[in-house]
C-alpha positions in Angstrom: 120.4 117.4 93.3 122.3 114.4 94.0 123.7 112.1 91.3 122.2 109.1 92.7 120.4 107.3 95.1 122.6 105.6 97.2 126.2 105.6 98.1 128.2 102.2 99.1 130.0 103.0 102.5 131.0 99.7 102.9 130.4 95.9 104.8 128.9 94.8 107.8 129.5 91.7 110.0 128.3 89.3 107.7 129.1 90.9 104.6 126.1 93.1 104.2 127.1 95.8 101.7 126.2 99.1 103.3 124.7 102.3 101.7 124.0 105.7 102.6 120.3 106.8 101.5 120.5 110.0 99.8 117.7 112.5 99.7 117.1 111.7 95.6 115.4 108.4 97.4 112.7 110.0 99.4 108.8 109.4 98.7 105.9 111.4 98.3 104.7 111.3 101.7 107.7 113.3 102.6 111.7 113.4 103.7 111.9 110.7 105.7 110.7 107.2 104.2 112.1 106.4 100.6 109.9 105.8 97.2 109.3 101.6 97.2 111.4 102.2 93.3 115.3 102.8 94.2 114.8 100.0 97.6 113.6 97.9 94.6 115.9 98.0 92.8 118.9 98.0 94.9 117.4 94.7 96.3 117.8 93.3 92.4 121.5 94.6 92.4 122.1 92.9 95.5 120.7 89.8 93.0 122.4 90.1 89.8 126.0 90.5 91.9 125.7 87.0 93.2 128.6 84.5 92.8 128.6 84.0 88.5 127.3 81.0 87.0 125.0 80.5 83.4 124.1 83.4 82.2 120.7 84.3 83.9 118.1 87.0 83.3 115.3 87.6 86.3 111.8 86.4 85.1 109.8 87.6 88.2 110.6 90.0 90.7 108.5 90.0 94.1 108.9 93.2 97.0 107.9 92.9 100.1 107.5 95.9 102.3 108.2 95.4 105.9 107.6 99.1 107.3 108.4 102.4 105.7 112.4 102.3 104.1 114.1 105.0 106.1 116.4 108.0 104.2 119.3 106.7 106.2 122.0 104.3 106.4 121.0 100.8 104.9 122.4 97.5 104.4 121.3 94.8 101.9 122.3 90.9 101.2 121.6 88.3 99.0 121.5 84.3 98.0 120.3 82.0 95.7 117.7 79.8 98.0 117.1 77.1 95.3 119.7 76.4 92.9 118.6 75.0 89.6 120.2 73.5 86.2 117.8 75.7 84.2 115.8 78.3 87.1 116.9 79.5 90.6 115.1 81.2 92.9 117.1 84.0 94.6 117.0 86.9 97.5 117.9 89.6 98.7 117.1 91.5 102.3 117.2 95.5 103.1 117.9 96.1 106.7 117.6 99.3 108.9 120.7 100.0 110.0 120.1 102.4 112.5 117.6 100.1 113.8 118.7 96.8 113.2 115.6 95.5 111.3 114.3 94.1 108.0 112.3 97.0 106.1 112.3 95.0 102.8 112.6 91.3 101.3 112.7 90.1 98.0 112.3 87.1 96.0 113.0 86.8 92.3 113.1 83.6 89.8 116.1 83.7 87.2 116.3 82.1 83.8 118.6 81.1 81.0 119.4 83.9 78.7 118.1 82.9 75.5 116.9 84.4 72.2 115.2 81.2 70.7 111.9 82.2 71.6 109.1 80.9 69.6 107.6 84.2 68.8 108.9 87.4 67.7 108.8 90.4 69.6 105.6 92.2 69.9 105.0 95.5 68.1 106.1 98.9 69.6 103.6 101.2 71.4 102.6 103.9 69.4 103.9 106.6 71.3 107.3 107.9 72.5 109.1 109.5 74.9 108.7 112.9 72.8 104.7 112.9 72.7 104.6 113.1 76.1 104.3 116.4 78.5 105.6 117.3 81.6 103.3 118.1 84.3 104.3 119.9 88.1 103.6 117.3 90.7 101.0 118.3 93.0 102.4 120.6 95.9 101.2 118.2 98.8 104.3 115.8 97.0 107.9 116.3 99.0 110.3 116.1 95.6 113.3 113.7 96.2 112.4 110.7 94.0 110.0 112.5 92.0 112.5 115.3 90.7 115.4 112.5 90.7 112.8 111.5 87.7 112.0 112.9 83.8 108.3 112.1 83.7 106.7 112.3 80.1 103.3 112.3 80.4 101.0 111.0 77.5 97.8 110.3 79.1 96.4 111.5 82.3 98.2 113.4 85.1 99.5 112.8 88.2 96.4 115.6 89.6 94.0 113.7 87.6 92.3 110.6 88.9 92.6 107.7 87.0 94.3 105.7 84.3 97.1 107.1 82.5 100.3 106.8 80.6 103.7 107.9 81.0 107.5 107.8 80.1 110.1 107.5 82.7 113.7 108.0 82.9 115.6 108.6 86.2 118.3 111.4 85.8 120.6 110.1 88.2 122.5 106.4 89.0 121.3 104.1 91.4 124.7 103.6 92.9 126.9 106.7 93.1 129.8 106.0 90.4 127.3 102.8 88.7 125.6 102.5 85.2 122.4 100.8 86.1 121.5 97.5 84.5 118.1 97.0 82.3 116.4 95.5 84.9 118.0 97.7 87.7 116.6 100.6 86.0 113.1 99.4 85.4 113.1 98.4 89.0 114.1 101.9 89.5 110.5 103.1 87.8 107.5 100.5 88.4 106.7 101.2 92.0 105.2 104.2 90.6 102.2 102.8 89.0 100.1 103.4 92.2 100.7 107.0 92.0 100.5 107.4 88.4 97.3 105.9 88.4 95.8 107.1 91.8 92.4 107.1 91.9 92.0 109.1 94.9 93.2 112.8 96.0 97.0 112.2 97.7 95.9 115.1 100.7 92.9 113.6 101.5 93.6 109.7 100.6 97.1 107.1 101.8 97.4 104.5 98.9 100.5 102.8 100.0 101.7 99.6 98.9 102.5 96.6 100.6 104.2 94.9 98.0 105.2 95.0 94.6 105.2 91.9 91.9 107.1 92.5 88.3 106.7 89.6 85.7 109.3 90.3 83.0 109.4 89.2 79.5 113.0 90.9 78.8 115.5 93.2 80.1 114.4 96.8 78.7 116.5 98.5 76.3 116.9 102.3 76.3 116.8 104.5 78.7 113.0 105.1 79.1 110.5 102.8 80.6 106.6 103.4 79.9 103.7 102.7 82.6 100.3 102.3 81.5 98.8 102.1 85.0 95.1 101.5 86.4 93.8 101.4 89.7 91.6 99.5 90.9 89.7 100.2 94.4 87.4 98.0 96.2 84.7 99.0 98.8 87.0 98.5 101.8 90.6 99.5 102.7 92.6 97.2 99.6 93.3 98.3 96.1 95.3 97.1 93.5 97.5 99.3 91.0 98.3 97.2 87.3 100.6 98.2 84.4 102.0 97.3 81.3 105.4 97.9 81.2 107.1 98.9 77.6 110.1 100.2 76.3 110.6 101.9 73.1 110.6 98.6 71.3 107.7 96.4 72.8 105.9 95.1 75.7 108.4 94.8 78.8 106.4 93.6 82.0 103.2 93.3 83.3 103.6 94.7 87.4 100.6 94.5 90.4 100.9 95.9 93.6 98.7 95.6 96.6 97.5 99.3 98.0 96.2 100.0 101.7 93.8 102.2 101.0 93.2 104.7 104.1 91.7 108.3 104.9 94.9 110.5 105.9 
């Protein structure tokens, strides 16, 4: 097992930073298209590195899937696309280098860092990390992403349709040689809500999401990140997976993604 997902090899005309995908990336689907979690959050490295100003924090956080993320050589960039006193909208791109095309975009707001808030954080959820089990992934799953991951599972199962609740923690960096941020690491976890919730059997059903759209209250603390995931399907070929995001201490993030919903 690799010891992260990516690898920095360097710049590109332009000053695109270039990575090398390693296999820890790869989806479900199998060996060759990566998870929508690790391109996520790469794209909100790509963010937080911009040139320094007041201290910020992303509030929203909005993925766009062009076409499947190739395990291969990438390339991502980023600006800040409306400067602001108090908010600035930024982002960031995720290019196909052996191709020479956009697979990803993202857009995310940034705030002021602040703790004058005029409530107090929310309770905590009353589970942990420790109730939870671990459960096999189901044998039509390639591993790469999924065993880059410790998966605590309180309610439901991956193999069992419908809602259900689980801890997350990845086991390896998202940059070889990096400690991930807060955000980097949730980023690095909430694209899995459509799976975590799936509705539908994975060897008979494609749920794939075409986007993915994180509202965040706070950076998390800790190193484990809680979905409580539904699915929701509707009587033609869309579907839309929801969670609530926590970390040991409260509420984190509220997430949605769009799902195309197709016989396989």
């Amino acid at each position: 097992m690799s010891t992260s997902f990516y690898v920095i090899q360097g710049t590109v005309d332009g000053g695109r930073e270039v990575v090398s995908s390693l296999p820890t990336t790869a989806g479900p689907w199998g060996p060759d298209s990566q998870h929508g979690s690790p391109p996520a959050a790469l794209m909100a490295r790509a963010i937080e590195r911009l040139e320094p100003g007041p201290e910020r924090v992303i509030g929203r956080f909005t993925m766009e899937l062009l076409g499947p993320v190739p395990v291969g050589p990438l390339s991502v960039e980023a600006e800040v696309t409306r400067p602001g006193r108090n908010v600035e909208l930024c982002e960031a791109s995720l290019y196909d280098e052996t191709r020479g095309r956009a697979v990803a975009r993202a857009a995310a707001w940034r705030f002021p860092v602040s703790n004058q808030g005029p409530r107090p954080e929310g309770a905590p959820p009353s589970h942990s990390p420790a109730d939870g089990e671990h459960h096999d992934r189901p044998g039509s799953w390639s591993g790469g992403y999924l065993d880059a991951v410790e998966w605590r599972w309180v309610k439901g199962a991956v193999i069992e349709p419908g809602p259900a609740v689980v801890w997350m923690r990845p086991d390896v960096d998202l940059v070889d040689g990096e400690t991930m941020s807060p955000v980097q690491r949730l980023l690095a976890c909430v694209d899995s809500a459509s799976g975590v919730s799936a509705q539908l059997d994975p060897a008979d059903w494609g749920f794939l999401n075409t986007e993915l759209t994180v509202h965040l209250l706070r950076p998390p603390v800790g190193a484990w990140i809680c979905l409580d995931a539904e699915t929701i399907l509707g009587s033609g070929s869309v579907g839309l997976a929801t969670s609530a995001v926590y970390d040991e201490q409260s509420l984190v993030a509220r997430t949605a993604q769009s799902l195309l919903v197709a016989r396989r």
